[in-house]
N, C-alpha and C positions, 0 to 999 in steps of 0.2 A: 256480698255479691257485687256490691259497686269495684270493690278494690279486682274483683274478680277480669270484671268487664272493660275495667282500665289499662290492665294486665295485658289480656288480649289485644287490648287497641293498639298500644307499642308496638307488639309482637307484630301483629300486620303490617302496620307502617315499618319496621325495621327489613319484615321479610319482601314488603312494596321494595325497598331499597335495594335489598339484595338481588333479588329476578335483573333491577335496570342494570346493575353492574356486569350480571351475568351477560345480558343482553346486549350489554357494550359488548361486551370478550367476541359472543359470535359476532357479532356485525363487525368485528375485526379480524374474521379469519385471516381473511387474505390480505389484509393492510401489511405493507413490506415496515418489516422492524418493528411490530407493534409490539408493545408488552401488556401482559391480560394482567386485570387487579381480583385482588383478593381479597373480600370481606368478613371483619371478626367482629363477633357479637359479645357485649359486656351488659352483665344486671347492673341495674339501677339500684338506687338507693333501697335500703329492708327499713320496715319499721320495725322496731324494738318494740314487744310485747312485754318482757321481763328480762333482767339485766340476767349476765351469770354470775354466781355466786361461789365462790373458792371452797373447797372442804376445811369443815371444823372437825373439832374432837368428837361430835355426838353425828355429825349429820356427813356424808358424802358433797361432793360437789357440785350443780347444776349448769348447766349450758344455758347460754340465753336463747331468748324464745323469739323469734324473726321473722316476717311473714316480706317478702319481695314484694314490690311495689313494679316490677316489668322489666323488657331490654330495651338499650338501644346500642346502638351502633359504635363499638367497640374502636374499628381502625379499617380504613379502607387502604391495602398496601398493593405496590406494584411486584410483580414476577420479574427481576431482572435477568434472569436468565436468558441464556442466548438459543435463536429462533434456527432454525436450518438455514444452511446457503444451497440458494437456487442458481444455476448458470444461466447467463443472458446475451454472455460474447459482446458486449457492450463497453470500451474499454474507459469507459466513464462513469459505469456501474461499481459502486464499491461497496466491501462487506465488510463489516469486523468481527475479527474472531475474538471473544472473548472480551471482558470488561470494560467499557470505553464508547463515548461519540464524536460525531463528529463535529464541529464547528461552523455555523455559518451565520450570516450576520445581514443585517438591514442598512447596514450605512451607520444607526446608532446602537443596537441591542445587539448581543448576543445571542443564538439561540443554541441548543443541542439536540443532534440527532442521532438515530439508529438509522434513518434510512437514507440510503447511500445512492439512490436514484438522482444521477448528477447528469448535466448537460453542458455543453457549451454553447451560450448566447451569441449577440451577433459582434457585440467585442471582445471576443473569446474569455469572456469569466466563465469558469466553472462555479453552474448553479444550481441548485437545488430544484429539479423539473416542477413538481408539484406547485412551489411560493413562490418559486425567483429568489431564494435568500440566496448571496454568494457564499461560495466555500471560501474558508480559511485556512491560510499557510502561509508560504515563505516563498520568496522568490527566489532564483537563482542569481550572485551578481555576476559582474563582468566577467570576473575569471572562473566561473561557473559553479565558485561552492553554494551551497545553500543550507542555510541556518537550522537548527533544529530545536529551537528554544526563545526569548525574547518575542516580541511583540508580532502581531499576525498581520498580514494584508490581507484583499483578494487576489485569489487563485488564480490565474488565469495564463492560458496557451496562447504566444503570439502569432497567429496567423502570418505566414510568410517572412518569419523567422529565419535569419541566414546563418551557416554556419563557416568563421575564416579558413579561411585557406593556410596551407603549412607547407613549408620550402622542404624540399626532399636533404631531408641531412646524411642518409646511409641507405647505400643498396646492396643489396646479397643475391651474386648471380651462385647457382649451383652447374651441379651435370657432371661431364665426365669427358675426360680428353683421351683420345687414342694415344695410349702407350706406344705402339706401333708405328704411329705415323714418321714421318719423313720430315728434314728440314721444310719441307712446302707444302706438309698440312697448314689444314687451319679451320677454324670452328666459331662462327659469329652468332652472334643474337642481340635482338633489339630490348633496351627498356626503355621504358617512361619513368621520367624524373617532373618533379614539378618546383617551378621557381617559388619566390618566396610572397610572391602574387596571384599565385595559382595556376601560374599559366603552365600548358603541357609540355613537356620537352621532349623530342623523341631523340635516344643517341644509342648508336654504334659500340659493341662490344666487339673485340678481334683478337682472337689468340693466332698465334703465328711462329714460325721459326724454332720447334721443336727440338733441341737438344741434349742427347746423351754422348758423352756426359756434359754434365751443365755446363752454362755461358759461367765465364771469369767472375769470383766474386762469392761462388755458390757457398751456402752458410756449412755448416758440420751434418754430414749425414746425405745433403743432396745427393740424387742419383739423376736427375734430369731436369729440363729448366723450359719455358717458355716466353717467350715475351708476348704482352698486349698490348691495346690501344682501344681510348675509347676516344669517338669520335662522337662530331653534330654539325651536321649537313657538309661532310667532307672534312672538317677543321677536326687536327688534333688539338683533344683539351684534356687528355693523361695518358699515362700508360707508360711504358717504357721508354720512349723515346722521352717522355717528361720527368724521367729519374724516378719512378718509381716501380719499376721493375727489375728484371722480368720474374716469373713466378718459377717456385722450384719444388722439385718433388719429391720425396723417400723414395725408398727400394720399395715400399707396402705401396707407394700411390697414393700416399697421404701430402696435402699442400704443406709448404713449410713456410710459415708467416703468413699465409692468404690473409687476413684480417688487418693487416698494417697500410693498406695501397688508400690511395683518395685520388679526386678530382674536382678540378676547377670549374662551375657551370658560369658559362658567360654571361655577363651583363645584358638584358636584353628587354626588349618593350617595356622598361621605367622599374625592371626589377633586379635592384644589386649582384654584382658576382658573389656564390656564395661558394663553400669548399664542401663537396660530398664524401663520405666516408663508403668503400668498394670493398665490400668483404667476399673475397671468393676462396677463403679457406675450406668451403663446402665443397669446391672442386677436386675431384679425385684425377688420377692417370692410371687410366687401368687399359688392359688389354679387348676392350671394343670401342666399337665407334663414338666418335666424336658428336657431342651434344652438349650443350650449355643453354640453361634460360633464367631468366628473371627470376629470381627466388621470393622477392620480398625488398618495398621500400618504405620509406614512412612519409613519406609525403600526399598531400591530396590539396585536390580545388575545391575552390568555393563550393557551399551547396543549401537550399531550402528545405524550411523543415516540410514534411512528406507525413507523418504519422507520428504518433506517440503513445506509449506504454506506463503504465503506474505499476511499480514494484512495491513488495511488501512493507517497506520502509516510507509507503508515503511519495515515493521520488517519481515526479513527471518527468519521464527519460524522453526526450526529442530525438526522433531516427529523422536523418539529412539525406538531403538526395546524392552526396558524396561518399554515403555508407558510413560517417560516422554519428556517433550518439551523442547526447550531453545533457545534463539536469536542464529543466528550465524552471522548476519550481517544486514546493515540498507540500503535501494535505497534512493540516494538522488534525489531533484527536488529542481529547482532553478528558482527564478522568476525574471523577468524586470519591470521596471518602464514604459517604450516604449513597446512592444514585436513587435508593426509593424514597429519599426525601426530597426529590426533584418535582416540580411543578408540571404537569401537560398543561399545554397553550394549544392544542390542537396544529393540523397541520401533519402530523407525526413530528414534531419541536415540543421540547422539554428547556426548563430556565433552571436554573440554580436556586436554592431557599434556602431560608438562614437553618436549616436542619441538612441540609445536601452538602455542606461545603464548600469551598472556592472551587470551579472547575484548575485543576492542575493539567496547562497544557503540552506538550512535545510531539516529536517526532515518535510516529509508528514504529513500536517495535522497540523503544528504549524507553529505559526507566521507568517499568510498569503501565507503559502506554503497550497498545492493543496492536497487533497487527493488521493490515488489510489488505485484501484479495480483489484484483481488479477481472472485470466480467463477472461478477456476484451482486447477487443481492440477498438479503436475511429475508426470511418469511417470518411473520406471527409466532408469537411461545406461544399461542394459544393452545392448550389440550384440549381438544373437542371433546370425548372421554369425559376427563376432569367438570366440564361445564355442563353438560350434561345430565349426569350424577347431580354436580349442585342445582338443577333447575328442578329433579326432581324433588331433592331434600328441600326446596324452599319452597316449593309448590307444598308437600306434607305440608310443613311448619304452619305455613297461611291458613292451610286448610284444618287443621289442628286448632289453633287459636279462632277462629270463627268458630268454632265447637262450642269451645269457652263461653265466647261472648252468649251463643242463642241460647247453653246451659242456664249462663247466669240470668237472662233473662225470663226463662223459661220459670226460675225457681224465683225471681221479684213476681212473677206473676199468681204464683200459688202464697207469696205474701200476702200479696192486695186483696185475693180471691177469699182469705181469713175475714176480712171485713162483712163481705155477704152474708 
């Protein structure tokens, strides 16, 4: 009866264990990126009553004869499985889909998370709302690549971030020139050019002096010819009169060479003469009116950063008030070979154990790294369902084994009660 009552005692205290586990999981419903564990029950040592015995010639075989001595606590494992993504429009909220944490750090530890609940501080590190741990990744250098492997920094957005300016190297006017017209049409429009300092340029487009059949010179196939001139603030600075004209046309109204013409931009407020490339082979001569505009330059001014976006790759894309984009830095994520042999430290931060592996870190999205989704966050794997169920099954079990126990006591008592 002792062995009986000792039996039971385990069992409660193992099934004591199992409820708190349980009872972790709910009190984690709604913890972002939590993973629920899961508790397995193993017997304890048996005492050997009688060995077994092999069959002989006269006698069959016997099993040995075992009497368990209780359970305990087999393995407490974590569910790594991935939890849903909830939207938040948050664009420093991140999710990962699929195998993988994220990285952030104390200045001397490492830690790992699922929860991607990230802010920006007042020196713009991306951090961890919850601890203050910073994120880790990669910065953008000067010429804007950013690493996707080798050693990690903090994360971080530079507030008032500028983006340089680029000298206009090629513009492309389109439209359409009256076929029609007379030596004394003509058809202008203005673009903006930008020097090699940013500054804006505003110049003069002019098509002029219309001829069928073409000016002298016209290449094989010409059917008509135009001359232009582009100007800035009156001053010619190309066109035909600068030898790079005039423009000729097919019999279809197709340009013949448009793509070949350039122009000189002058030296001006501390920014070099540079040479513009003028492609107006997208100009037609057709039979309506006359229209030409700006098609497309590649030049732009200076501009601050304005906002930014994280792509699936990890990549902090900086949008400028000039309209253009550029990396400013990369979130790493790092994966395990084990990830249920990883440590909780509480926090929602997981460490590495010498059963986990070394975290393997990179860029999202290569080499078995995870990708992540900005405006998300992961919710709990917990199965309410699943937890449930077990609180019933562990409630039975307790209540089962305390059976045991008041049995066996019940039957020491009709021992003792022999003495009377």
């Amino acid at each position: 009866m002792m062995q009986a009552m000792l039996s039971g005692a385990s069992s409660i205290r193992a099934h004591q264990q199992r409820l708190s586990v349980v009872g972790n999981n709910l009190a984690n419903l709604n913890t972002t990126g939590f993973r629920a564990s899961r508790m397995n029950f193993m017997d304890l040592m048996s005492q050997t009553l009688r060995g077994a015995n092999g069959p002989s010639t006269g006698r069959g075989g016997l099993n040995p004869v075992q009497i368990g001595t209780g359970v305990q606590i087999g393995s407490i494992g974590l569910d790594m499985s991935s939890g849903s993504m909830t939207a938040t429009n948050r664009p420093t909220d991140l999710a990962i889909q699929g195998n993988g944490f994220f990285v952030v750090s104390d200045g001397s530890n490492q830690y790992y998370t699922r929860d991607g609940g990230f802010d920006l501080d007042a020196s713009g590190s991306l951090v961890h709302r919850g601890t203050g741990l910073r994120v880790q990744g990669w910065m953008a250098g000067a010429d804007g690549t950013v690493a996707s492997s080798g050693a990690t920094t903090n994360v971080t957005v530079p507030t008032g971030a500028t983006s340089s300016a680029r000298g206009t190297t090629t513009v492309s006017v389109n439209g359409n020139l009256d076929a029609a017209a007379g030596a004394t049409g003509e058809a202008t429009t203005t673009i903006t050019v930008y020097d090699s300092l940013g500054n804006k340029r505003e110049l003069n487009v002019r098509f002029f002096n219309h001829q069928t059949p073409p000016a002298a010179g016209a290449p094989d196939g010409a059917a008509a010819s135009w001359d232009f001139e582009v100007t800035e603030g009156g001053t010619v600075i190309g066109g035909t009169a600068s030898g790079a004209g005039p423009m000729f046309f097919d019999g279809s109204g197709k340009a013949i060479g448009g793509d070949a013409f350039s122009f000189s931009l002058p030296a001006s407020g501390g920014a070099p003469a540079q040479n513009v490339g003028l492609n107006l082979s997208s100009i037609t001569q057709l039979a309506q009116a006359s229209q030409v505009r700006l098609a497309s330059q590649d030049g732009y001014g200076p501009g601050t950063l304005t906002s930014f976006s994280i792509v699936p790759d990890g990549t902090i894309v900086g949008i400028f008030s000039n309209g253009q984009t550029q990396p400013l830095g990369r979130v790493a994520t790092a994966v395990f070979a084990n990830p249920g042999g990883m440590n909780q430290v509480g926090g929602n931060m997981f460490t590495s154990s010498g059963n986990s592996g070394d975290a393997l870190v990179g860029a999202p999205g290569s080499a078995g790294q995870p990708a992540v989704y900005s405006g998300y966050l992961e919710t709990s794997n917990v199965d309410l369902g699943s937890e449930f169920t077990d609180m019933i099954v562990t409630q039975r079990g307790y209540q089962a084994n305390t059976r045991v126990i008041t049995t066996a006591d019940e039957m020491l008592q009709e021992v003792l009660s022999i003495k009377r």
